[in-house]
C-alpha positions in Angstrom: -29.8 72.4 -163.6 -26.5 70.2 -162.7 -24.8 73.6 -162.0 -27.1 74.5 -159.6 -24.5 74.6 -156.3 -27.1 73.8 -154.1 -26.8 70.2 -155.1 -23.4 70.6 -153.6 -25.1 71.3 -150.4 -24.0 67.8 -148.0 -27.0 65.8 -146.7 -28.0 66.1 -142.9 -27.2 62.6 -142.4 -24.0 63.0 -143.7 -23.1 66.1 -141.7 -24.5 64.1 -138.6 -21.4 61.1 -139.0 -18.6 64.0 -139.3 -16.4 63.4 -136.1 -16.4 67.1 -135.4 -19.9 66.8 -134.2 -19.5 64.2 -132.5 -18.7 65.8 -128.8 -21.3 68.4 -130.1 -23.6 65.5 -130.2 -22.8 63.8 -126.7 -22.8 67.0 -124.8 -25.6 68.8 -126.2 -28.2 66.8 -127.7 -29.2 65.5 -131.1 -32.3 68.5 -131.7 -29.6 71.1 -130.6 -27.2 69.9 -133.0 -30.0 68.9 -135.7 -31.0 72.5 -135.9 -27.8 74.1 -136.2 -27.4 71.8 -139.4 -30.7 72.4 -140.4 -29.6 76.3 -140.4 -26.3 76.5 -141.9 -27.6 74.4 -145.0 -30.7 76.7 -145.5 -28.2 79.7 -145.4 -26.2 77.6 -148.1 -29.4 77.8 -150.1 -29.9 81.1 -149.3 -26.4 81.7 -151.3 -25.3 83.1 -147.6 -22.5 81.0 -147.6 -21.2 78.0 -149.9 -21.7 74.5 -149.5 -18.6 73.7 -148.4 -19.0 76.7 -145.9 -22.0 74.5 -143.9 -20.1 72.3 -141.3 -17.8 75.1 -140.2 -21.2 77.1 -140.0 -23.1 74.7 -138.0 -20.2 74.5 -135.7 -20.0 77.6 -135.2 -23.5 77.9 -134.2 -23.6 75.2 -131.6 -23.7 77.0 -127.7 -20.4 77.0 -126.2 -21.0 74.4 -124.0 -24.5 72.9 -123.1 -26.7 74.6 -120.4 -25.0 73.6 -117.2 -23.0 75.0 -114.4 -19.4 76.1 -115.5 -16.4 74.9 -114.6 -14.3 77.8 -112.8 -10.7 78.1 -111.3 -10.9 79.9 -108.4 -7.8 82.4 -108.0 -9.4 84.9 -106.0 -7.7 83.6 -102.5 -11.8 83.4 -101.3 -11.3 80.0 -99.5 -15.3 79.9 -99.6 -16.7 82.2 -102.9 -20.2 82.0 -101.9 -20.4 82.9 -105.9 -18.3 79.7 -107.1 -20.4 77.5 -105.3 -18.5 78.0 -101.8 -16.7 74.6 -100.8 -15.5 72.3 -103.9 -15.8 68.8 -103.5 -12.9 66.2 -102.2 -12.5 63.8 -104.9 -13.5 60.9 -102.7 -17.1 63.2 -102.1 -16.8 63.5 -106.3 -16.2 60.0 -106.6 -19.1 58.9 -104.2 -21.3 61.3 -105.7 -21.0 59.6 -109.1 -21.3 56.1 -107.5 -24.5 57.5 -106.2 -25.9 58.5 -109.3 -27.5 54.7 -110.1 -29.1 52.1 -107.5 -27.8 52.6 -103.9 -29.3 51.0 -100.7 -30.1 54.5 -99.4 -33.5 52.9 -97.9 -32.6 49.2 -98.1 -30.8 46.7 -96.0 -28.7 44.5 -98.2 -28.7 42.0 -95.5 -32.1 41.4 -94.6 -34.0 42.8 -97.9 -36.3 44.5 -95.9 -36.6 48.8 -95.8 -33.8 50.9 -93.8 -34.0 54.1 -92.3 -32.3 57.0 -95.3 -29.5 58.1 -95.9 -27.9 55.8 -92.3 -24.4 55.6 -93.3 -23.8 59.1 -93.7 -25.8 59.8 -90.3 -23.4 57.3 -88.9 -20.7 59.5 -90.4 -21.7 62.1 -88.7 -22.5 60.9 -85.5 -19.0 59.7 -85.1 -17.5 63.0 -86.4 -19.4 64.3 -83.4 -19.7 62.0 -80.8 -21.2 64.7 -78.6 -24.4 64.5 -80.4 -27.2 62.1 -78.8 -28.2 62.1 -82.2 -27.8 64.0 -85.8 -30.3 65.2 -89.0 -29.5 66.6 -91.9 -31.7 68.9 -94.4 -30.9 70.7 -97.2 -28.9 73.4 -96.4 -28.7 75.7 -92.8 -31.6 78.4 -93.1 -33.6 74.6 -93.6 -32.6 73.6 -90.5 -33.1 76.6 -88.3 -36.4 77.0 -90.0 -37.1 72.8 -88.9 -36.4 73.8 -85.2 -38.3 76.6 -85.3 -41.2 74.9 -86.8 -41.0 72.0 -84.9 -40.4 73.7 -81.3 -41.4 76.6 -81.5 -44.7 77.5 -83.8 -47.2 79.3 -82.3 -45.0 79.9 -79.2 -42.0 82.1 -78.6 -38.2 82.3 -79.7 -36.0 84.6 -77.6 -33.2 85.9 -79.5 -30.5 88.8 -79.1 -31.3 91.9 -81.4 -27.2 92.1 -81.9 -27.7 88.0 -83.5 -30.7 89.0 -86.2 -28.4 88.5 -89.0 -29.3 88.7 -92.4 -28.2 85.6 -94.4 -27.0 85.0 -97.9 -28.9 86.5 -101.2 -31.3 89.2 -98.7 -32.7 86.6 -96.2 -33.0 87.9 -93.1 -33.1 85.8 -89.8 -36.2 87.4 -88.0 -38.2 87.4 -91.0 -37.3 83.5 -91.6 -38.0 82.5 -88.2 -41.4 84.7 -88.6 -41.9 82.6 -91.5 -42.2 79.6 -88.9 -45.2 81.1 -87.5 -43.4 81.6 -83.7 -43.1 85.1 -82.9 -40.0 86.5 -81.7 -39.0 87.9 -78.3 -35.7 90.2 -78.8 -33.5 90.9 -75.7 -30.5 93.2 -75.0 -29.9 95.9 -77.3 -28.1 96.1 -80.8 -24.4 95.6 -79.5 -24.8 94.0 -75.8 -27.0 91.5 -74.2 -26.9 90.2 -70.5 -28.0 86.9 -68.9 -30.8 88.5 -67.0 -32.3 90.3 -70.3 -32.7 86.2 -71.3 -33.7 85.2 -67.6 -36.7 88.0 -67.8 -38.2 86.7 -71.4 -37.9 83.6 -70.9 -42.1 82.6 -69.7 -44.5 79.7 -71.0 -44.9 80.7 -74.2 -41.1 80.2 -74.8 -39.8 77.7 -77.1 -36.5 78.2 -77.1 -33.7 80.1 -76.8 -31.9 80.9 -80.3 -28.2 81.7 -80.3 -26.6 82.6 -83.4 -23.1 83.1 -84.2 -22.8 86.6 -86.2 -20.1 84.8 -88.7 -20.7 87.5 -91.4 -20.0 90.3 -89.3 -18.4 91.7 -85.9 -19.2 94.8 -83.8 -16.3 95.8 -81.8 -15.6 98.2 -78.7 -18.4 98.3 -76.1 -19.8 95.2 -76.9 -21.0 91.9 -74.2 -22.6 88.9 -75.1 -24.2 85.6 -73.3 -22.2 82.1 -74.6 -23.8 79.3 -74.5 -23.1 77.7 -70.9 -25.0 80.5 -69.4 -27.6 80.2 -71.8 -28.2 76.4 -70.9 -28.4 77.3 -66.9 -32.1 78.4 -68.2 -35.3 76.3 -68.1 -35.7 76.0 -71.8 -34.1 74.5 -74.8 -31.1 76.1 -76.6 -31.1 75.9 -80.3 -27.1 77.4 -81.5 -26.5 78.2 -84.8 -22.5 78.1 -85.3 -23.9 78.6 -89.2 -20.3 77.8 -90.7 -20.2 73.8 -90.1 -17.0 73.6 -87.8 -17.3 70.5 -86.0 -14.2 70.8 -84.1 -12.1 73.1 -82.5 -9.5 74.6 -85.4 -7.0 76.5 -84.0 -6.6 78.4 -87.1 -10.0 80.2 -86.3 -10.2 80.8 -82.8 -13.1 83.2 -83.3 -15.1 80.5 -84.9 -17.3 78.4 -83.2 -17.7 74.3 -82.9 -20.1 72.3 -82.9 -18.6 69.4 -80.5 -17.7 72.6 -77.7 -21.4 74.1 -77.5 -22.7 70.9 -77.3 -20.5 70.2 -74.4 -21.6 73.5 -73.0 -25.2 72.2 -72.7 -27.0 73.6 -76.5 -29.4 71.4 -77.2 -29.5 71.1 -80.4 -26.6 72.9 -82.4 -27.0 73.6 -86.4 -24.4 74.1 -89.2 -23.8 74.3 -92.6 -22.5 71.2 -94.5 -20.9 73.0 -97.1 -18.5 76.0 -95.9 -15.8 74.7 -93.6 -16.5 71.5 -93.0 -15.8 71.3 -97.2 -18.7 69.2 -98.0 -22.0 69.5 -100.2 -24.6 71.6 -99.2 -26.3 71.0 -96.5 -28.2 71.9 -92.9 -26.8 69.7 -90.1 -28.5 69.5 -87.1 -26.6 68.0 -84.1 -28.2 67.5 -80.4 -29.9 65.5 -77.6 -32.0 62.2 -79.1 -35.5 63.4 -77.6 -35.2 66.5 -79.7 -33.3 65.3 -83.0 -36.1 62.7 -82.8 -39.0 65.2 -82.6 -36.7 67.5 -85.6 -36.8 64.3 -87.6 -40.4 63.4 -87.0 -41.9 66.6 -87.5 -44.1 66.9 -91.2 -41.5 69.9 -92.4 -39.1 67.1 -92.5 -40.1 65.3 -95.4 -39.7 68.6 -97.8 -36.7 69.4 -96.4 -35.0 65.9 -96.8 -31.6 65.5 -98.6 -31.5 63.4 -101.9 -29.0 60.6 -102.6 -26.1 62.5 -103.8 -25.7 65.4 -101.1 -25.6 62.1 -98.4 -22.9 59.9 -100.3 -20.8 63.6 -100.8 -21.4 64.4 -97.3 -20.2 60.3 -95.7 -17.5 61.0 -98.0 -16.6 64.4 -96.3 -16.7 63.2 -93.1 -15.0 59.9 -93.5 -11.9 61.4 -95.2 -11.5 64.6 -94.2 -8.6 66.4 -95.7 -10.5 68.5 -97.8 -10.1 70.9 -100.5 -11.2 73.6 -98.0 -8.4 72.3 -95.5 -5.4 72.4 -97.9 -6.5 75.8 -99.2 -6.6 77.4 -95.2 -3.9 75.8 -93.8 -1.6 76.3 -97.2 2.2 76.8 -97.1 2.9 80.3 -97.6 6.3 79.3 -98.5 4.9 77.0 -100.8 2.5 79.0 -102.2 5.5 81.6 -103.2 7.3 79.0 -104.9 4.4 78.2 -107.6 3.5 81.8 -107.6 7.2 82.4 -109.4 7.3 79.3 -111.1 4.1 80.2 -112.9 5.2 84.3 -112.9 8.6 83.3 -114.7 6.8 81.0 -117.4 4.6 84.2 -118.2 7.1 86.2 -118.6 8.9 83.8 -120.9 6.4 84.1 -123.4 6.3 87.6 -123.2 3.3 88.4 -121.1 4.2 91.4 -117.8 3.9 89.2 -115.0 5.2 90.1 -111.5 4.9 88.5 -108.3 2.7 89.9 -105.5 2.0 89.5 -101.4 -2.0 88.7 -101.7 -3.5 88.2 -98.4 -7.0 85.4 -98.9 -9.8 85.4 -97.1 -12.2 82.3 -95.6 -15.2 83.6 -97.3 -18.7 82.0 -96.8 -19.8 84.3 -94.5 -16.9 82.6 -92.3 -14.0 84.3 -89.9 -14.1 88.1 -90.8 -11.0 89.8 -90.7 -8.9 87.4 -91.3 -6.6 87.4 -93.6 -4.6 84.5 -95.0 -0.7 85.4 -95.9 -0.1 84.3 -99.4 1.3 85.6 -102.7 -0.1 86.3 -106.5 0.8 86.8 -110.2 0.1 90.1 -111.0 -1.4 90.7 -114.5 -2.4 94.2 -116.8 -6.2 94.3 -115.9 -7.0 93.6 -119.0 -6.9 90.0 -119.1 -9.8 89.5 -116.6 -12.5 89.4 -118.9 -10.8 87.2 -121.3 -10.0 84.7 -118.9 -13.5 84.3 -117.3 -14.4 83.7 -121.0 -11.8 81.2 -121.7 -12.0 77.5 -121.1 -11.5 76.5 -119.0 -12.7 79.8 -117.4 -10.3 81.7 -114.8 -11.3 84.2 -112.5 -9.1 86.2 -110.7 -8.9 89.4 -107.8 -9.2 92.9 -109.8 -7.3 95.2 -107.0 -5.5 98.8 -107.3 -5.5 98.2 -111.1 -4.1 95.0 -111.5 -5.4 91.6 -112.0 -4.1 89.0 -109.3 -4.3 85.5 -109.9 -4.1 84.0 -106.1 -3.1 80.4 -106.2 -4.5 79.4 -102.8 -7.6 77.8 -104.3 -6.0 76.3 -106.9 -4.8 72.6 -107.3 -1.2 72.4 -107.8 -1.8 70.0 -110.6 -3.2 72.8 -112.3 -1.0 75.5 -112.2 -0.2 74.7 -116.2 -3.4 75.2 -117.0 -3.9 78.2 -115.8 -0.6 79.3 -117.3 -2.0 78.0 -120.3 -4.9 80.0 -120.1 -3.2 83.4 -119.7 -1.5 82.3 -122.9 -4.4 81.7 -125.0 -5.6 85.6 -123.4 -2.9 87.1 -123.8 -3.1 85.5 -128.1 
């Protein structure tokens, strides 16, 4: 029957060379695409749809975008969204990330052909960032590395801790029931909001394996409150484990509250621990800084192995350290002036093309778990509420601060460079 218009249906392999496909293709997979084909030219036989209906079926059946993370624009003034992914990548960390993704000498010496000790340049890296440090380790992210001490000092033996430090961690985790996890038991001291040097001095016996010191980043208790730093703590016969949690290696005058890893070693910890990715703006990651005899036994231990960092979270993290003006810098220590400036700019080109844009104060936040309290001065676009779910939607997606009934876009986290695009975005909402 040559007026049958399923003979008008085009072939698969034909449908296969159309150029619209083509980034379908690359970014998806040949089977994903295959199938979506497959389906828009049985619905052609069906009589669902016509033939010349197929490609602009299968296209429209395709995924958004393939199974991976998102891209986001952060414009919530949250320096450190733990839900974005917390500290975004410099673009020398991005760069030596993708470097890293083929052959690297990661346990090879180029110079002798013969094995090297992992992931030694970006050790290096930080041993220099922290010249306080006998010696350094990373894992795979902080609770790793408190869990590495504990494990590795401290099973089947005691840690002494303050009941006002058992924090609970990211996602539920909470400290005690980690360091339980260890299999050392726990020996609390002081009461919820003060401890004293002689409630430590008393628990402190042979079963102890060290003394754990945790800064309470996420939270503060105020008014009748004491606790012990750690230069008292070190004036007692056993080791001091300090968790400064937020990966400040340095003194930052911006966040006096915040602890360093460089002073409490100086004040006699003996082996401090810290995040790699929150302020110090690199990958994630569990750093463990302190004297050699312990990083040695840290690194030695069996727990070590599982815990280990792969290629890519080392070159991000040399990277970090090596050039340090990070994303997570520029966006604490921007120019509130400056930040008022692009806040109009991108306000007045909104309300060129008709959309109710105003211009806002919009104080940010560290985030991470890092510097409560503190606020960051800065300034917003403010938008009808309305345009929040569209923009998370969008490509690329935009997610903004939803606060007294408006929606505030909060440049602060956003590159300069990019300031169109979000523009651009509101746009295509707004349409």
């Amino acid at each position: 029957m040559t007026g049958d218009p399923r003979r008008q249906i085009p072939r698969t392999d034909t449908l296969l060379t159309d150029p619209r496909l083509s980034e379908a293709h690359r970014m998806l997979g040949a089977e994903v695409v295959k199938q979506a084909v497959r389906e828009a030219q049985q619905r052609a036989r069906d009589g669902r749809i016509k033939p010349v209906d197929v490609l602009p079926a299968a296209l429209a059946a395709l995924p958004p975008a393939p199974a991976l993370l998102r891209r986001v624009i952060n414009a919530t003034g949250v320096v450190l969204h733990t839900n974005l992914g917390r500290a975004p990548l410099s673009a020398a960390a991005v760069e030596a990330v993708t470097a890293a993704a083929g052959y690297v000498d990661i346990e090879y010496d180029v110079t002798t052909g013969a094995r090297a000790r992992r992931g030694r340049s970006a050790l290096d890296a930080l041993r220099a960032a922290v010249p306080d440090a006998g010696d350094v380790h990373v894992v795979n992210n902080g609770a790793a590395a408190i869990v590495l001490a504990a494990t590795a000092l401290a099973a089947r033996r005691e840690i002494v801790v303050a009941r006002s430090e058992m924090v609970e961690i990211g996602d539920g985790f909470r400290l005690h029931e980690l360091l339980a996890s260890t299999g050392a038991g726990l020996c609390e001291v002081g009461a919820t909001n003060r401890a004293h040097l002689r409630d430590y001095a008393e628990a402190v016996g042979p079963r102890t394996g060290f003394i754990l010191k945790v800064h309470p980043s996420n939270f503060r208790i105020e008014g009748y409150t004491s606790a012990v730093g750690v230069a008292d703590l070190a004036r007692l016969p056993v080791p001091v484990v300090a968790d400064i949690g937020s990966g400040l290696l340095r003194p930052e005058p911006l966040l006096p509250d915040e602890p360093d890893a460089a002073t409490w070693l100086r004040e006699g910890a003996t082996v401090v621990t810290a995040s790699g990715d929150k302020l110090l703006g690199g990958p994630q990651a569990g750093l463990l800084l302190g004297t050699r005899e312990v990083i040695e036994t840290l690194r030695g231990h069996p727990l070590a192995r599982a815990l280990r960092v792969d290629k890519l979270t080392l070159a991000a993290l040399e990277a970090t350290l090596r050039r340090p003006v990070t994303p997570t810098a520029s966006a604490l220590h921007a120019d509130e002036g400056e930040l008022r400036e692009r806040v109009e700019r991108l306000a007045a080109r909104l309300v060129a093309s008709g959309i109710a844009a105003t211009v806002t104060p919009s104080a940010g936040v560290v985030g991470g778990g890092s510097a409560p309290g503190l606020r960051l001065p800065g300034w917003a676009v403010r938008l009808p509420p309305g345009l929040a779910e569209p923009l998370r939607h969008g490509v690329p997606c935009v997610v903004g601060r939803v606060h007294d009934g408006h929606l505030l876009l909060d440049l602060r986290c956003v590159p300069p460079a990019e300031d169109g695009t979000v523009a651009q975005a509101v746009e295509r909402a707004c349409s």
